[in-house]
Phi, psi and omega in degrees: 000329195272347179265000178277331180282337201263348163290287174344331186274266164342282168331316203253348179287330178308252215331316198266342177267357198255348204252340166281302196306311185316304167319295199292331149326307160297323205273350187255326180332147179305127145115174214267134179302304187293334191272355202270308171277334167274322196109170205284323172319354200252166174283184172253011154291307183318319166278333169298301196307300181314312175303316160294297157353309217246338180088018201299358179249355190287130177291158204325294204272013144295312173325313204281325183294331175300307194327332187280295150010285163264016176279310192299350199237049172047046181235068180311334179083195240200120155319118191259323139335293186269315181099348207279110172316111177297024197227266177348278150010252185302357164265002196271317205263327171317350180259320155349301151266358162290313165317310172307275187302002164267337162285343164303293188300341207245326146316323178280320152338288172289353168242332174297343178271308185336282209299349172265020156256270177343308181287325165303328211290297164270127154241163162090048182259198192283312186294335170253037128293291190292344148318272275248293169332281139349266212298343191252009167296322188282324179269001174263331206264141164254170204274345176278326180292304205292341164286319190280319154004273191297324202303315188294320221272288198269010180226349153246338161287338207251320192074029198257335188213168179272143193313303232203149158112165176214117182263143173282138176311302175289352152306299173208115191297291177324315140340285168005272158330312172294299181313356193219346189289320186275311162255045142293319160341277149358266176315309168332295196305323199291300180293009165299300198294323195333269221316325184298298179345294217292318199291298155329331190270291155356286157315325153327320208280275178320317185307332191269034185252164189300334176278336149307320175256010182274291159324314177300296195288356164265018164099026193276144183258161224305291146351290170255010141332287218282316199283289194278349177231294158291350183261004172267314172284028174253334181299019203263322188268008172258314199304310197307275192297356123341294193286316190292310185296317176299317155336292197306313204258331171305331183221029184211073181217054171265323179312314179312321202274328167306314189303308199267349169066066157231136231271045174268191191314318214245300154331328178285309180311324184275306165314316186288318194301307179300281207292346188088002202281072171319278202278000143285320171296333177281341179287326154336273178306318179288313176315287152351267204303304162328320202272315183264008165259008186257328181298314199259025163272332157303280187325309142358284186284345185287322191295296184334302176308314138313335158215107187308358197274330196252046160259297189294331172293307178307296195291341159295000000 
């Protein structure tokens, strides 16, 4: 409990320091605020108001403490573009992209634990060789080729899926599913090679510890060596680069998604940037950076559950 108060503690000093820098990044972007959102064209009563509006003559951390204020109360402040509330915004679009990276995470996942079992299980045989091979294809190929790839190969040669477009998951999941599976894919392959890497190198390790081999000689066969005895305490440092990549990939699927014209987070992040859209890119961003100290604060608690020791290294 007690190590649990002081993760907690620490999330939210991480959320204010990381959510200032974020602030003070957008509010420091180049040119002028006000000309950026009204246009060059206004009066200067018109610009004052706005300035005021925006609180722009207030110094950074009062600025920063109101914003905190009504950020805690679900108030992100108003599109001046749209007119739209960015709190709105951004609930329309963030499931778009959550969806996406679990499908992403949970593809690479189903294909990245096989080739590191495998490839541990013998390693430096033929078979981990052309894994290991495969795996560095993946990480030299980039995710926009490997997008434009699937886009050309199954959705305009094949016809197997639509070019473009997105169905919400409460409409029809199985549509859904379909509308994101090539850039989940996409997104997927690169964390194929990580993880299998990181995991396979892990297994190598454990296979070589005394309770393994404690297992073996008691007749256990292979199968359940690897499921049941190694592959949960080799999993920490795939769990650990799991969390960082979903963190990371919440706001960093803009490219799939400009391919695939789908309406989520890291398109909505480019539109404010094109258009200058001040409180949508800042609502944007904080919301980012929030979403990946909050994954890995989870990942954080998840390791203690998976190895009860580094619940007992911490309390201490």
């Amino acid at each position: 409990m007690r190590s649990l108060a002081a993760r907690l503690l620490r999330l939210v000093a991480v959320l204010f320091a990381v959510t200032f820098a974020s602030f003070c990044l957008v509010s420091l972007l180049p040119g002028d605020i006000v000309t950026s959102v009204l246009g060059p064209n206004v009066s200067e009563a018109d610009r004052e108001a706005a300035r005021q509006e925006l609180n722009l003559d207030d110094p950074l951390p009062v600025r920063y403490a109101r914003w905190v204020a009504d950020a805690v109360q679900g108030d992100l402040g108003v599109s001046y573009r749209t007119g739209q509330p960015v709190t709105e915004a951004l609930s329309q679009r963030i499931g778009v992209t959550v969806q996406l990276v679990l499908m992403s995470q949970f593809i690479a996942l189903l294909l990245a634990v096989p080739m590191a079992i495998f490839g541990a299980l013998k390693p430096g045989s033929w078979l981990d060789r052309a894994l290991s091979g495969l795996q560095l294809a993946m990480l030299a190929t980039p995710g926009y080729l490997v997008a434009l790839t699937l886009m050309a190969t199954f959705a305009v040669k094949l016809g197997w899926f639509d070019t473009t477009g997105f169905v919400h998951f409460s409409d029809d999941p199985l549509a859904s599913m379909k509308s994101l599976l090539l850039p989940a894919i996409a997104l997927a392959l690169e964390q194929v090679a990580l993880y299998s890497r990181v995991l396979r190198t892990d297994l190598v390790a454990t296979f070589d510890q005394d309770f393994i081999w404690y297992a073996r000689a008691k007749g256990n066969s292979t199968r359940r060596i690897v499921v049941r005895h190694a592959l949960r305490p080799s999993s920490i440092g795939v769990i650990t680069l799991t969390g960082i990549s979903m963190g990371r990939m919440i706001g960093g699927t803009v490219l799939v998604e400009t391919i695939f014209a789908l309406p989520g987070l890291g398109r909505f992040i480019i539109d404010a940037i094109n258009n200058r859209d001040f409180m949508a890119l800042q609502g944007a961003v904080v919301v980012v950076t929030v979403g990946f100290v909050v994954v890995n604060f989870f990942v954080d608690i998840l390791h203690g559950i998976i190895d009860p020791r580094i619940k007992v290294e911490v309390a201490r």
